[in-house]
KEKOL-754091 format. One record per residue (C-alpha): residue number from 1; residue in one letter; chain; x, y, z. Coordinates in steps of 0.25 Angstrom, whole numbers, plus 5000, padded with zeros to 4 digits. Example, Ala and Ser with C-alpha at 12.3 -4.5 7.8 and 13.67 -1.06 7.14 Angstrom:
% KEKOL-754091
SITE     n   res   chain      u      v      w
SITE     1     a       A   5049   4982   5031
SITE     2     s       A   5055   4996   5029
This chain:
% KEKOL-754091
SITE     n   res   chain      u      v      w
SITE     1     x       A   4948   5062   5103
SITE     2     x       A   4943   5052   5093
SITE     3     x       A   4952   5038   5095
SITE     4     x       A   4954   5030   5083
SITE     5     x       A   4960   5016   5082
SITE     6     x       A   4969   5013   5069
SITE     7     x       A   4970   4997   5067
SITE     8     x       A   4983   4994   5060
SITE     9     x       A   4995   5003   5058
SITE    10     x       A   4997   5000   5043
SITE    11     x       A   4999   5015   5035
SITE    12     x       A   4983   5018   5035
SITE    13     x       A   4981   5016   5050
SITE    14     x       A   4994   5024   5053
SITE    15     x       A   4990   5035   5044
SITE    16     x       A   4977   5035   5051
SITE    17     x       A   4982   5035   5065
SITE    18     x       A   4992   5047   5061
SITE    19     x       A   4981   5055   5056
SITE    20     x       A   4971   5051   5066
SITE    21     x       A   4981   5055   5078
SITE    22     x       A   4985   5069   5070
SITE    23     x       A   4970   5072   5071
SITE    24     x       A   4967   5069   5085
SITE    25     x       A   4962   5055   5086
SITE    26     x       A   4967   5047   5096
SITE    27     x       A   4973   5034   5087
SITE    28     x       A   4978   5020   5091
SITE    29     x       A   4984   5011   5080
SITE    30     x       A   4983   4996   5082
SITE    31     x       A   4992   4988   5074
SITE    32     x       A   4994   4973   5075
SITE    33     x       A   5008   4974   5070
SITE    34     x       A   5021   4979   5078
SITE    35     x       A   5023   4992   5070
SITE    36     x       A   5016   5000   5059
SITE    37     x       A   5014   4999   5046
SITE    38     x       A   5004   4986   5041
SITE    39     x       A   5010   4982   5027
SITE    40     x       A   5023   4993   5028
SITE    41     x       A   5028   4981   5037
SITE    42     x       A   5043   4980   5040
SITE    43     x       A   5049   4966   5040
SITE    44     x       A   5059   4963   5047
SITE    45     x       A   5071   4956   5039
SITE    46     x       A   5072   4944   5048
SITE    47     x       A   5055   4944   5051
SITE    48     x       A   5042   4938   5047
SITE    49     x       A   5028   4942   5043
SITE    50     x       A   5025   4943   5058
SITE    51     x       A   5035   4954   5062
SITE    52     x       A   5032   4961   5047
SITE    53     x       A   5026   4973   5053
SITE    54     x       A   5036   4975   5065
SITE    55     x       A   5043   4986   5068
SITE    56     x       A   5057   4981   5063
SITE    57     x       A   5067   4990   5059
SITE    58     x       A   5072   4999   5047
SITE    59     x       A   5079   4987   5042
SITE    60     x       A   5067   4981   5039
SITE    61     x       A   5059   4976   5026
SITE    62     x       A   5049   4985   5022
SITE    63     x       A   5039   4975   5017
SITE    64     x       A   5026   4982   5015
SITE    65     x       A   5024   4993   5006
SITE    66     x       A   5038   5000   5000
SITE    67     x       A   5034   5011   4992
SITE    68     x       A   5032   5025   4998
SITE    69     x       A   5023   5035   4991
SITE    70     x       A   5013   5047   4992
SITE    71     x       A   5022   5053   5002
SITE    72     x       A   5012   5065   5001
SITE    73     x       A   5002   5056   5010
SITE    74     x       A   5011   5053   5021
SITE    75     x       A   5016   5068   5021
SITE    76     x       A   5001   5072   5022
SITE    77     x       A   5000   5063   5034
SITE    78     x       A   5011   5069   5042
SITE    79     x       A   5007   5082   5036
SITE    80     x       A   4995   5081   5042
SITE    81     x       A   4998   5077   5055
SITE    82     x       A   5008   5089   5055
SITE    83     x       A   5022   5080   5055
SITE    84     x       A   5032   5080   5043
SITE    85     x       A   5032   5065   5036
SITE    86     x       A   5045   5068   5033
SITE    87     x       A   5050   5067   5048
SITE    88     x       A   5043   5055   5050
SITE    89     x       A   5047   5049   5037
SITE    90     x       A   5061   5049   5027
SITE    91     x       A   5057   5046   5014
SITE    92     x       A   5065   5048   5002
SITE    93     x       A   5060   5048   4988
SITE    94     x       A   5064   5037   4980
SITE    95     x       A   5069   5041   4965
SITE    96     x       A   5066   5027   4958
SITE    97     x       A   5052   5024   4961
SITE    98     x       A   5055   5009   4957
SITE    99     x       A   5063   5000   4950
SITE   100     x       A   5057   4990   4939
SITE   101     x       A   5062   4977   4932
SITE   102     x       A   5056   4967   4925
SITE   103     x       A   5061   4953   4920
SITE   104     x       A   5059   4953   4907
SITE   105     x       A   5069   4964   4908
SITE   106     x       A   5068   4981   4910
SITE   107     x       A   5071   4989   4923
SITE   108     x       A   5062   5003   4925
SITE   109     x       A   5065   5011   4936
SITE   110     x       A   5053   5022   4940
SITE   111     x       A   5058   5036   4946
SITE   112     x       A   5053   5047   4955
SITE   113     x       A   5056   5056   4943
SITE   114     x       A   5046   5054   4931
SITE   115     x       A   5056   5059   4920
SITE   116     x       A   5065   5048   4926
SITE   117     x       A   5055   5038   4925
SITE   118     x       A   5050   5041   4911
SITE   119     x       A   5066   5041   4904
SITE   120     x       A   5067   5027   4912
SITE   121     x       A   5054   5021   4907
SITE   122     x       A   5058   5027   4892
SITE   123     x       A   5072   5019   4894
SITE   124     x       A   5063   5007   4900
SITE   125     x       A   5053   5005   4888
SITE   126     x       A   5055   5017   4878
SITE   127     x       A   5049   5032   4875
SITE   128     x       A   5034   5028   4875
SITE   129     x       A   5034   5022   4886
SITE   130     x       A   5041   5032   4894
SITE   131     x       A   5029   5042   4888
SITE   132     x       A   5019   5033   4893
SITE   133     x       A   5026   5033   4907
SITE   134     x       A   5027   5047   4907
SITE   135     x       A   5011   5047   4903
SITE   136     x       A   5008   5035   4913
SITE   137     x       A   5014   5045   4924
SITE   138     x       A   5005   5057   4919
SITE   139     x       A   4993   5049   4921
SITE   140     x       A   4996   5042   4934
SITE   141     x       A   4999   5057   4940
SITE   142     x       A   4985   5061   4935
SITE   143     x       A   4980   5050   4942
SITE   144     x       A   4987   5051   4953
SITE   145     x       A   4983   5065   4954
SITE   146     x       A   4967   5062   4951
SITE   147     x       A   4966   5053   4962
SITE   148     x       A   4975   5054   4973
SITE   149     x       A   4967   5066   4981
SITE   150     x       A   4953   5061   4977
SITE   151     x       A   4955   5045   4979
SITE   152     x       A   4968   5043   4986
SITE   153     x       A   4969   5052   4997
SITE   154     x       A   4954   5051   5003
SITE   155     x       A   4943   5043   5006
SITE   156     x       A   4938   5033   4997
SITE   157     x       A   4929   5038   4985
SITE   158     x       A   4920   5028   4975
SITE   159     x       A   4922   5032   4962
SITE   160     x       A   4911   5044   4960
SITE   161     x       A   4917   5051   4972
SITE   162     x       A   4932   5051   4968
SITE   163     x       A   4926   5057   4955
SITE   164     x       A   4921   5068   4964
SITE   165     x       A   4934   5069   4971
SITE   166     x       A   4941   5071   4958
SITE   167     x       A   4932   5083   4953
SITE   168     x       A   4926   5084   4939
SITE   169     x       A   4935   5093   4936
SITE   170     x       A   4945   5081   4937
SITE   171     x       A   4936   5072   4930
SITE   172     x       A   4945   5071   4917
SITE   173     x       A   4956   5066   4927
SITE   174     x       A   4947   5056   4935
SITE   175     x       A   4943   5051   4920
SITE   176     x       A   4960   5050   4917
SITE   177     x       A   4964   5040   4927
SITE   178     x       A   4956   5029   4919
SITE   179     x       A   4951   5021   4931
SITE   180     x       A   4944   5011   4921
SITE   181     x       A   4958   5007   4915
SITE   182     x       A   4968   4996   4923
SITE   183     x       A   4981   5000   4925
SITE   184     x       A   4987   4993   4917
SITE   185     x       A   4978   4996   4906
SITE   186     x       A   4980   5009   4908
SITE   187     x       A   4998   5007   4906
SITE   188     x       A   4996   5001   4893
SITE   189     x       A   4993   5017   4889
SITE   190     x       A   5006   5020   4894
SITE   191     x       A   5016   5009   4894
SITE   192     x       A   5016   4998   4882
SITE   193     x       A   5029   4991   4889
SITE   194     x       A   5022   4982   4899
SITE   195     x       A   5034   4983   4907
SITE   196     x       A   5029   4998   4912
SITE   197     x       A   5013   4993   4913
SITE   198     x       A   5020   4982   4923
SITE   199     x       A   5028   4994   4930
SITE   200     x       A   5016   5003   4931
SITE   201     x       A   5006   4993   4932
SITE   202     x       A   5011   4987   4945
SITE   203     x       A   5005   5000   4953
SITE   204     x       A   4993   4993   4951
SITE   205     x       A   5001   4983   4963
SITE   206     x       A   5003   4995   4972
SITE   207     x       A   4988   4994   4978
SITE   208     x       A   4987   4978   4975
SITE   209     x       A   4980   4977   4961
SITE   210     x       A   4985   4972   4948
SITE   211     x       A   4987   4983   4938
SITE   212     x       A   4977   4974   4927
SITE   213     x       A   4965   4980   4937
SITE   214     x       A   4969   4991   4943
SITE   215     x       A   4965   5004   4938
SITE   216     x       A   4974   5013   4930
SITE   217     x       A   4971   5023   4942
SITE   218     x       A   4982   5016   4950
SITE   219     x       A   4992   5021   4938
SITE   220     x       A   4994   5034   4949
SITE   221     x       A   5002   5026   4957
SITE   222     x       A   5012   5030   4946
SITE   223     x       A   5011   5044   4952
SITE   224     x       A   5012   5040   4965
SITE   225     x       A   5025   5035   4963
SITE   226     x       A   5029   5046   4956
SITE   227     x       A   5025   5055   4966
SITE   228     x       A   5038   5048   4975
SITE   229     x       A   5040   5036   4980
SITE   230     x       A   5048   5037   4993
SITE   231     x       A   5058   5028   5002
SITE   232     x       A   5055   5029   5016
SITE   233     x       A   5067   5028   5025
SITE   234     x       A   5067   5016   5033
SITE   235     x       A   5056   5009   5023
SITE   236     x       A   5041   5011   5024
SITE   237     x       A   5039   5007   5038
SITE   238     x       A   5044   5017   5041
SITE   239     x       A   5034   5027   5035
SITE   240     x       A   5023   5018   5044
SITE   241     x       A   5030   5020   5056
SITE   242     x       A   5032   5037   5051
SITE   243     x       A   5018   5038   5050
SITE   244     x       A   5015   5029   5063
SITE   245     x       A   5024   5039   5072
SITE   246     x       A   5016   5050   5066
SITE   247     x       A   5004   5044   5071
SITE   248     x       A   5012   5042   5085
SITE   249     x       A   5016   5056   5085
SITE   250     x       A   5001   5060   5082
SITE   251     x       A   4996   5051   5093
SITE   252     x       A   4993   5039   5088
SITE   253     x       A   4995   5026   5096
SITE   254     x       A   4999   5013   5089
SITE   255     x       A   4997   4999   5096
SITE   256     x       A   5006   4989   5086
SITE   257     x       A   5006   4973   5087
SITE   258     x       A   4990   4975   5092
SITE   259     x       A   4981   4970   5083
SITE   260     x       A   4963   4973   5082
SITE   261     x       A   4955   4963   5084
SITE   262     x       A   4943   4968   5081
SITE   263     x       A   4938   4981   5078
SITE   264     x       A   4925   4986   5090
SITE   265     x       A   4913   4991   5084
SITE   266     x       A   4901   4995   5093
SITE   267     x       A   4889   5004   5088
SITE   268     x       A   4892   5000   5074
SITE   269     x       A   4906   5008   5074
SITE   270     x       A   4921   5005   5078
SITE   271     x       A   4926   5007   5090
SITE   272     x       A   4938   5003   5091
SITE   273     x       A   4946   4988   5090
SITE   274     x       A   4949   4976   5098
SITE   275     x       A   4962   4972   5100
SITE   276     x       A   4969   4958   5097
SITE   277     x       A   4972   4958   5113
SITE   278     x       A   4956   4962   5117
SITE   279     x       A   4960   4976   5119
SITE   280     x       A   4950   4986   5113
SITE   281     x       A   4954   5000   5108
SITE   282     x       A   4940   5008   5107
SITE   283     x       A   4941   5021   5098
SITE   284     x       A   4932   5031   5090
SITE   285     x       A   4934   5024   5076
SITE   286     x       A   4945   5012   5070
SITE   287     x       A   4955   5015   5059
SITE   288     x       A   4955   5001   5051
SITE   289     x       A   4971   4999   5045
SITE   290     x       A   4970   4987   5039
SITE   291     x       A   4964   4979   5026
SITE   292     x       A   4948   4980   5027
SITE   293     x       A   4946   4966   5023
SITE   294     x       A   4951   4964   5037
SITE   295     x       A   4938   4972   5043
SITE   296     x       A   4929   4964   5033
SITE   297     x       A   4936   4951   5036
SITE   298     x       A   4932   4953   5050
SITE   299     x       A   4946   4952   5056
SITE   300     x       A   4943   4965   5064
SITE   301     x       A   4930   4959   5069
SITE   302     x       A   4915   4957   5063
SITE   303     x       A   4911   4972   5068
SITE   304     x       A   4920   4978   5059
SITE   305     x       A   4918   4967   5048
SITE   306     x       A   4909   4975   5039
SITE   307     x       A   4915   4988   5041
SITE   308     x       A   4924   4983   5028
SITE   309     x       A   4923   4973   5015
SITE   310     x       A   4934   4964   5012
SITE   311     x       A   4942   4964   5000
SITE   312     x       A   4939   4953   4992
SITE   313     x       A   4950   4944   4991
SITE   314     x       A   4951   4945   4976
SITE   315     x       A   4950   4960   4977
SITE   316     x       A   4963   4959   4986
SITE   317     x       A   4976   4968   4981
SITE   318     x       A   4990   4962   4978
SITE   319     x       A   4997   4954   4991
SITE   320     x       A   5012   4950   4989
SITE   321     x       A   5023   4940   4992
SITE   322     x       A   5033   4950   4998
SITE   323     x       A   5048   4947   5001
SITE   324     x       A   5057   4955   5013
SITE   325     x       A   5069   4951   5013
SITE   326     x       A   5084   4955   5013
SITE   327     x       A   5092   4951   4998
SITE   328     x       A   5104   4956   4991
SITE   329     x       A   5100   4961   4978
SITE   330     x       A   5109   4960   4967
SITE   331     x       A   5106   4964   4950
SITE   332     x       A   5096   4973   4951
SITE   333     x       A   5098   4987   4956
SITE   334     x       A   5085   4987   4966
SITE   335     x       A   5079   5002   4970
SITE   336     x       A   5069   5001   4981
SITE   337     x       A   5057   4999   4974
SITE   338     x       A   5058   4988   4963
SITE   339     x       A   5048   4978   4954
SITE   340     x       A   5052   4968   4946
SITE   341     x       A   5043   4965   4936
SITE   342     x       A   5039   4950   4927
SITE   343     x       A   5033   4949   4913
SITE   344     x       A   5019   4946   4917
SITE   345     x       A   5013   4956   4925
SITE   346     x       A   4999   4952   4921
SITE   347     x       A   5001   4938   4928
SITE   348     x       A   5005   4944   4941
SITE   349     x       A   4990   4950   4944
SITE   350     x       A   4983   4939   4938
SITE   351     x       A   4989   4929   4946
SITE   352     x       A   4987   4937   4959
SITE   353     x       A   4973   4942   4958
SITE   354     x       A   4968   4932   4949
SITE   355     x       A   4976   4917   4952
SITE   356     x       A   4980   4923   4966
SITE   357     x       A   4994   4918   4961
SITE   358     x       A   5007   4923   4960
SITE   359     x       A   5013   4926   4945
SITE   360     x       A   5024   4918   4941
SITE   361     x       A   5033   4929   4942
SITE   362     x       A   5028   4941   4951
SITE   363     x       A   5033   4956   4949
SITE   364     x       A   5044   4958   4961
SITE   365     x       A   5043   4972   4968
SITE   366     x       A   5055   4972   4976
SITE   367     x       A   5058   4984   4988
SITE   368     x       A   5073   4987   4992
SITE   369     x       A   5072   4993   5005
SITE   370     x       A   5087   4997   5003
SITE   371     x       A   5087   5003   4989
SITE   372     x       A   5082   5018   4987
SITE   373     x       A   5088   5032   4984
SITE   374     x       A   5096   5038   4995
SITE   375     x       A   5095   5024   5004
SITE   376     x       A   5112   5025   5008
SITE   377     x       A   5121   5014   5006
SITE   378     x       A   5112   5001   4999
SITE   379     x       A   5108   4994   5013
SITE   380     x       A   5107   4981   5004
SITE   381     x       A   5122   4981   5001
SITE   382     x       A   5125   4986   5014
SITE   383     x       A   5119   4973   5021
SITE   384     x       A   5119   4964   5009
SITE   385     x       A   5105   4963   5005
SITE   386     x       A   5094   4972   5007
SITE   387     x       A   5080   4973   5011
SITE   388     x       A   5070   4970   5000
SITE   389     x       A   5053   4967   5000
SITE   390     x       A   5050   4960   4988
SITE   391     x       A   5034   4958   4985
SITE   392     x       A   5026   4950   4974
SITE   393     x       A   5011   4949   4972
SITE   394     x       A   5004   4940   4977
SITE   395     x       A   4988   4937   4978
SITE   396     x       A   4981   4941   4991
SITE   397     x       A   4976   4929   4997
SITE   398     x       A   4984   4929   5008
SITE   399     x       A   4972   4924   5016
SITE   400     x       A   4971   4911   5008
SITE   401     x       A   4985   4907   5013
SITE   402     x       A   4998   4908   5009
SITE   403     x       A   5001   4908   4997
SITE   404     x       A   5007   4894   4992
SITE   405     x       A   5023   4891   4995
SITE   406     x       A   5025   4889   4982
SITE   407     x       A   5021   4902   4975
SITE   408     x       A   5026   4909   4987
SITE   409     x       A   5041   4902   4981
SITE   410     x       A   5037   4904   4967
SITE   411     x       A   5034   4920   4970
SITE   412     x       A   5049   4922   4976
SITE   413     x       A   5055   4914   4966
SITE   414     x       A   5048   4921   4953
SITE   415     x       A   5051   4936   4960
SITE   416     x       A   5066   4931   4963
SITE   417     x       A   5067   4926   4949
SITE   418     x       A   5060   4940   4944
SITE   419     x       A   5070   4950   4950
SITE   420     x       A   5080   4939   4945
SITE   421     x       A   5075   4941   4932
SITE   422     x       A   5075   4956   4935
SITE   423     x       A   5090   4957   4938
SITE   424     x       A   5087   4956   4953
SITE   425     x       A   5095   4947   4962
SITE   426     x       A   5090   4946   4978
SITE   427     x       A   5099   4938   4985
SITE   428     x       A   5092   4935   4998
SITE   429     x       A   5104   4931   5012
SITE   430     x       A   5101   4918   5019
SITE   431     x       A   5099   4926   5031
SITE   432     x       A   5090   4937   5025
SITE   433     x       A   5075   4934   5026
SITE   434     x       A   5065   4935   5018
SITE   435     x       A   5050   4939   5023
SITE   436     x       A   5040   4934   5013
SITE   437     x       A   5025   4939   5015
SITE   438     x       A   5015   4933   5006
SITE   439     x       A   5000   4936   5005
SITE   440     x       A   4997   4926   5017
SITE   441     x       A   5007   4935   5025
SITE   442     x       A   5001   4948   5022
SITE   443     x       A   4989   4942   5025
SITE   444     x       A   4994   4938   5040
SITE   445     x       A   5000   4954   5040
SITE   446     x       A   4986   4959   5033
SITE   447     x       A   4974   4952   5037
SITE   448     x       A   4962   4951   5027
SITE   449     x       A   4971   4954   5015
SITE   450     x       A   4973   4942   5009
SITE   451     x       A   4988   4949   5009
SITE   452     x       A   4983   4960   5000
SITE   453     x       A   4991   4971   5002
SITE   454     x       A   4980   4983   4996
SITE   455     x       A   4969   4980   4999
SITE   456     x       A   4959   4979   4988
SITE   457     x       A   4966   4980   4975
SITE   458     x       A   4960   4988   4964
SITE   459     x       A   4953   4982   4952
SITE   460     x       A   4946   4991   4941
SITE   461     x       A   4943   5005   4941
SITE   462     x       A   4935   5004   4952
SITE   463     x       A   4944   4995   4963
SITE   464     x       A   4950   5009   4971
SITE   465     x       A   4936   5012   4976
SITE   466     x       A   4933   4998   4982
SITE   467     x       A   4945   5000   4992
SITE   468     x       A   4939   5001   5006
SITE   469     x       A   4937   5016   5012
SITE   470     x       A   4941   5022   5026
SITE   471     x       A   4926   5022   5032
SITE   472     x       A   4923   5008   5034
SITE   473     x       A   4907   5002   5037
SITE   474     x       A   4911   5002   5050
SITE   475     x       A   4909   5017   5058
SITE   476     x       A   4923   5022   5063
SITE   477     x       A   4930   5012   5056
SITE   478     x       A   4940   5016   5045
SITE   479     x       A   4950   5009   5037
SITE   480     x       A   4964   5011   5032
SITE   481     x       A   4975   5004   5023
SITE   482     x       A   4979   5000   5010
SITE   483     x       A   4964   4991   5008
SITE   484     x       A   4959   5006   5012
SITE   485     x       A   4957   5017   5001
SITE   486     x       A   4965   5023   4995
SITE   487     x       A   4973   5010   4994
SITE   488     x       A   4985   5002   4998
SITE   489     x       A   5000   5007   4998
SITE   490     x       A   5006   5016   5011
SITE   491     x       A   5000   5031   5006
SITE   492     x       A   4987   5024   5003
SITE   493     x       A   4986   5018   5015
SITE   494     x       A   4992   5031   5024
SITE   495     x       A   4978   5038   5013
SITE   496     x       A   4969   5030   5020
SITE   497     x       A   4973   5030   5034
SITE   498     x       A   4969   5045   5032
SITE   499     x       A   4957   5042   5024
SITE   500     x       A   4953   5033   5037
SITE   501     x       A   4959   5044   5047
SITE   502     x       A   4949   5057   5041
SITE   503     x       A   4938   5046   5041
SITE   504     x       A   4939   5043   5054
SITE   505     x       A   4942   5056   5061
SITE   506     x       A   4931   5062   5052
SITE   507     x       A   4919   5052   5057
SITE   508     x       A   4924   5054   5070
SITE   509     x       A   4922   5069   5068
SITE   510     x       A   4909   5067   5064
SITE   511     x       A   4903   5057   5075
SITE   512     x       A   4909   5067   5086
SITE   513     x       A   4902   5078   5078
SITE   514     x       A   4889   5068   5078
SITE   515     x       A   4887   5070   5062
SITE   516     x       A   4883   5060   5055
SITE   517     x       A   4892   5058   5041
SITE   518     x       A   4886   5050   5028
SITE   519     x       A   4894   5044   5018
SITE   520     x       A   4887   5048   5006
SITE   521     x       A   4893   5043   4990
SITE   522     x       A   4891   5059   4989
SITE   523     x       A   4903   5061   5003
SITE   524     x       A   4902   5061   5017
SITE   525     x       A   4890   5069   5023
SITE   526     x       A   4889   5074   5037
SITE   527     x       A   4900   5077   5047
């Protein structure tokens, strides 16, 4: 029995470890944090950044990632471990995707139902631009359908190789996802009202990247919303702890509030990690959950220092000033999912990524833990205020410092001031507090990031393929996570857990078998 050590119980390395255990490894997952889930963190109402990852209760602030989607990823993993997801998770789907607003005037509600989308985008902005939705939709399905098996859901190709994934046959379809054009380029042949290029340009933000860089590829993201976006009972945390006890129940052991030290090579390979303590933890291979900018940067030890490169700091996705707090909410009907949007959207990326800066007024996405179909009696009425994570961008240099008190104070006053301006009112009690994270503290959470959340943001047609891959330099070292192929956001992650899981337990195979196996650009030879 081949044993295999996961460092870091984010959703990559708990995937890994389920699938792992399902197929007979012996697995320890060592996590420097009280409870599971890395960036799906639960704060607790009256905490700080230090207890952000404990395990507090269902009354907790989600204050990671909110949206749930590509359920079909999760079910396959429990599928394949021969358990129901929907005995480990209650998960409902939600019939408004998200709410929209803006301060020059305008709210936009997105539905599950695409007909139901299309009539309110034609009340929104008129009859073309309700038939450039409906074309916009068409095309981001196509997409989503091109690339999804071939590039999502396995191991990281270069560009001639997804072309042999596709098929020739498909060729016309690899042709239409016009990789060469920017997203937002690409919604100007839909949408004429930049109110709807804002809307659907902000997926580009989903995996950290402005949508004035990004490839119009990331336009099936579109899709994957409208595939079903779901509210998970008792928050997201709660889908880290599902697949967690999955794991347990497979035979996985977790070791929480340990942290690695160092990862042990000898003979050129890994062989296990070193603890904080001293202890050592000898294994077969290592399941690296974490960003790889922390294997270059050395933080693991020299050994394992070249088994990665680091993401240059301008090459860093989106970070983010975020808010958890408690507020009474009054003018604005919140849903669960909601974005205020300002006039200048162009600004907002510029200043970020190119004056490392915060706009003067900052788009406000805003999460109500509380709202949602079928969600009872409003909790928020119920208790007077109700909980909310509220998040603005913010430039990733976390590792330069914080950032300066007084854009820190100019952020929350411009998003106060916005949803203001949007209809929104958040009256906050004295003795409800607030939890702000800034780029610094993601840092502290996330080390090596600079506070950016995902990894290495996509610029240009080809900025997907310079994403890290599970198979690292190093022999029997893999990596997993959002700065991981096929990308950041919880399916994503859960993707490359497995990616890395196969990888392993494949190598393994083939040493035991004594074959030696080639990575050629033609495939894998041997084994």
């Amino acid at each position: 029995m081949s044993h295999v050590i996961v460092v870091g119980a984010g959703m990559g390395g708990l995937a890994a470890a389920a699938d792992l255990a399902t197929r007979g490894a012996r697995v320890t997952v060592v996590e420097k944090a009280p409870a599971p889930g890395g960036k799906m963190r639960r704060l607790d109402p009256g905490g700080d950044e230090t207890a952000a990852a404990g395990a507090v209760g269902n009354d907790g602030i989600d204050a990671g990632p909110t949206v749930f989607t590509m359920r079909w990823v999760f079910e396959g993993l429990f599928d394949d471990a021969g358990a129901s997801f929907e005995r480990y998770v209650s998960a409902r789907p939600a019939d408004i995707l998200a709410r929209h607003a803006w301060d020059d005037g305008g709210r936009l509600d997105l539905f599950a139902d695409l007909d139901r989308s299309t009539a309110a985008v034609e009340a929104f902005a008129g009859a073309d631009e309700a038939a450039g939705f409906r074309a916009f939709a068409a095309r981001s399905a196509e997409i989503a359908a091109t690339l999804t098996p071939p590039f999502m859901a396995a191991e990281r190709p270069g560009p001639l190789a997804l072309v042999r994934r596709v098929g020739l046959d498909r060729l016309g379809a690899m042709l239409r996802i016009d990789p060469f054009s920017t997203l937002w380029g690409a919604l100007g042949r839909y949408f004429s009202d930049p109110r709807l290029r804002q809307l659907f340009g902000r997926y580009a933000t989903y995996v950290g990247s402005s949508p004035f860089e990004g490839p119009a590829t990331l336009m099936l993201i579109a899709q994957v919303e409208q595939d079903g976006v779901w509210l998970v009972d008792g928050g997201m945390h709660a889908l880290a702890q599902a697949v967690e006890r999955l794991g347990r129940d497979r035979g996985a052991v977790y070791r929480y509030g340990t942290g690695v030290a160092r990862i042990l090579v000898e003979g050129g390979r890994a062989v296990g990690v070193e603890l904080d303590g001293g202890e050592r933890l000898t294994g077969d291979a290592v399941v690296f959950n974490g960003d790889v900018s922390a294997l270059a940067g050395g933080l693991l030890g020299a050994p394992a220092r070249p088994a990665a490169r680091a993401v240059p700091a301008r090459a860093r996705g989106l970070s983010a000033i975020t808010w958890a707090t408690r507020a009474r909410a009054d003018g604005f009907d919140l849903h669960r999912h909601n974005v205020f949007f300002s006039a200048d959207y162009a600004d907002e990326f510029d200043a970020v990524f190119k004056r490392r800066d915060i706009t003067r007024r900052p788009t406000v996405y805003v999460c109500a833990q509380d709202r949602g179909e079928d969600c009872g009696p409003d909790r928020g009425q119920t208790r007077g205020a109700e909980r909310l994570l509220l998040l603005v961008n913010a430039p990733p240099d976390g590792d330069r410092g914080e950032l300066a008190p007084a854009m820190l104070d100019h952020a929350e006053r411009e998003a106060w001031e916005l949803m203001a301006a949007c209809g929104l009112r958040l009256d906050r009690p004295d003795a409800a507090p607030t939890v702000r994270t800034t780029p610094a503290g993601f840092e502290r959470l996330f080390p090596a990031t600079g506070g950016g959340l995902y990894g290495r943001r996509v610029q240009g047609s080809l900025g997907t393929f310079k994403r890290a891959g599970a198979v690292t330099r190093l022999p029997g070292l893999y990596c997993c996570g959002g700065s991981v192929h096929p990308g950041p956001g919880v399916p994503m992650a859960a993707l490359s857990g497995r990616i890395a899981a196969a990888r392993a337990l494949d190598d393994l195979a083939t040493r035991r078998r004594g074959v030696v196996a080639l990575d050629t650009p033609f495939g894998r030879l041997g084994g």
